[in-house]
Steps between C-alpha positions, in 0.01 A plus 500: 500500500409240713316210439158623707515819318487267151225329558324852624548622155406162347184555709424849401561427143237237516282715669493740236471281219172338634402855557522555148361209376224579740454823388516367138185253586324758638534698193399258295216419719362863494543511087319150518242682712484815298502316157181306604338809631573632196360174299225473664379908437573454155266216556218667635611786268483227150186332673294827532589600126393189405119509688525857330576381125262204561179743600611697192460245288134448620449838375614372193779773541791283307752733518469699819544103615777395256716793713412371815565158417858655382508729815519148706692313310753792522496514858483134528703342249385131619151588497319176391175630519559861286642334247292242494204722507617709251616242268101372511436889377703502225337127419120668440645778311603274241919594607652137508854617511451665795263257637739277460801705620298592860408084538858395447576742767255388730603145452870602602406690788232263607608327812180271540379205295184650443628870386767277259203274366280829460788654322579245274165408434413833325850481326334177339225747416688778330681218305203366349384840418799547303493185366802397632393164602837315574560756769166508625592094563748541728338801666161252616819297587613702749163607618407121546843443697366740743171411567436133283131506628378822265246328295513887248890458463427108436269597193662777382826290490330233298373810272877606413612185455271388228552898399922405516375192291315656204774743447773289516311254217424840320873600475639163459225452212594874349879343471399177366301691232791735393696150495249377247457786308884535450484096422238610213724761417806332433279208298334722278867649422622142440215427259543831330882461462436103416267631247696728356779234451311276359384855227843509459571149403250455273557835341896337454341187419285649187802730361696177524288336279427798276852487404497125473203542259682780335819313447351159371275776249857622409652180437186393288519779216728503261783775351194728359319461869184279316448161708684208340241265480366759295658329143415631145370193218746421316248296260551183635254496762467478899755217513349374820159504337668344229605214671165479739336440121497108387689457188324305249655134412559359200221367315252631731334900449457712798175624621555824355569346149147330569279839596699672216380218203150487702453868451644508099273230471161664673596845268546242200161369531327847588679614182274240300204543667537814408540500110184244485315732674550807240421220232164438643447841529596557088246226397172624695264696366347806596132482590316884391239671686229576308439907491137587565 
C-alpha cells in the first residue's frame, strides 16, 4: 500500500469517528431535549394537582387533597411546593410526623432561599409542637441563614431558646436531685450501720461488765456461796468497832461507867422516895362522909 493510500484510510477513519461522536452528541442532545419535555409536563402535570389539592382544601375536603398533594409529589418527586403544601395539611390536623416529614422534604428540594427559609421555618414550628426544642433551635437557624431579616423566625428563635434553656435546667436539675437523693441515701445507711455498731458495742460493753460484776461477786463469797464480809460473832465483838471504841485509862472511868452509876444512882433515889411515900400513906387518916 502506498503511502497516499495510508493517509486515505487515516482520513476515512477519522471521518467516521467524528461521525460517531457526532451522532453520539446528537443523541444526547435529543434525550436532553426529550428529558426536559418530559420535566417540564410532569411540571405542569405536579403544578395542576397541586392548584387541584389546594381548592380542595378550601372545601375543607382533607383527604380528596392529601391524594392530590401525593398525586404531585409522585409525578414530581422535587416538588417543593406539594410537599410543602401538604406538609402545612398535615400541620392543622394535629399530624407532626408527617408535617414534619413533608417540610424536611421541601427544605431538600427547595432550590430558593425563600422556599428553604419557609421550609425550615415551619420545621421550627413542628419542633416546638413536639416539644422538641433543641431541634427547633437549629431549625430557626437555618431559616434565619436564609432570610436573616424575618422578624417571626427572629422571635420564635428567641422562644426555643429560652424553651432549649428551661429544659436543659429541668433535666440537669432532675440529675442533680437523684445525685442528692442517692447522697441521702447512702448517709442515712451510714448512720443506721454507725448506729448499729455503736448497739453492738455497748451491748459487748454491758456483757463485759456483767461478767466482771459476776466474777468479782464470785470471788467475794465464800466455800458455802454467802459473801465473806458476811462473818458470824464469835463473842468478842466487831473488832473494828472494837478498836474505833476509846479504851478507858487507868485511874480514870469511861463515860459509860459514868451514865451507868448516874442511872443506879437516879433508880437508888426513886427507890426511897418511894418507901417514904407508902409511909405517909400508912400514917394518914381517913376522913368519913357523913350518911344522910
Amino acid at each position: 500500500m502506498s503511502f497516499s493510500n495510508l493517509e486515505m484510510m487515516k482520513r476515512i477513519n477519522t471521518m467516521k469517528t467524528s461521525s460517531l461522536i457526532l451522532a453520539l452528541m446528537l443523541s444526547v442532545f435529543s434525550f436532553s431535549q426529550n428529558l426536559e419535555k418530559e420535566q417540564k409536563k410532569a411540571e405542569r402535570k405536579a403544578k395542576n394537582l397541586v392548584y387541584e389539592a389546594n381548592s380542595l382544601l378550601q372545601e375543607d375536603d382533607f383527604i380528596s387533597a392529601e391524594m392530590e398533594y401525593r398525586k404531585a409529589i409522585s409525578v414530581q418527586k422535587d416538588n417543593v411546593v406539594g410537599a410543602y403544601n401538604l406538609g402545612n395539611s398535615y400541620y392543622k390536623k394535629g399530624n407532626y410526623d408527617e408535617a414534619l416529614f413533608r417540610h424536611q422534604e421541601a427544605a431538600k428540594n427547595a432550590t430558593t432561599k425563600e422556599a428553604r427559609h419557609k421550609a425550615y421555618h415551619n420545621i421550627g414550628n413542628i419542633l416546638m409542637q413536639s416539644k422538641e426544642c433543641k431541634a427547633a433551635v437549629e431549625a430557626f437557624k437555618n431559616a434565619l441563614r436564609n432570610n436573616p431579616n424575618d422578624e417571626e423566625t427572629r422571635y420564635n428563635f428567641a422562644l426555643a431558646k429560652e424553651c432549649a434553656k428551661q429544659q436543659q435546667d429541668q433535666d440537669g436539675g432532675g440529675e442533680d436531685e437523684k445525685k442528692d437523693d442517692k447522697k441521702e441515701d447512702q448517709k442515712d445507711k451510714d448512720k443506721e450501720k454507725e448506729n448499729k455498731d455503736q448497739e453492738d458495742k455497748d451491748k459487748d460493753k454491758k456483757e463485759e461488765e456483767g461478767n466482771k460484776d459476776k466474777k468479782k461477786g464470785d470471788d467475794e463469797k465464800d466455800e458455802d456461796g454467802k459473801p465473806k464480809d458476811d462473818k458470824k460473832d464469835d463473842g468478842n465483838g466487831d473488832k473494828e468497832n472494837q478498836q474505833k471504841q476509846p479504851k478507858p485509862q487507868p485511874g480514870k472511868m469511861s463515860p459509860q461507867q459514868i451514865k451507868n452509876i448516874l442511872e443506879a444512882m437516879s433508880n437508888q433515889e426513886q427507890k426511897v422516895q418511894e418507901k417514904i411515900n407508902a409511909k405517909k400513906q400508912k400514917g394518914a387518916r381517913v376522913k368519913t362522909e357523913k350518911d344522910w
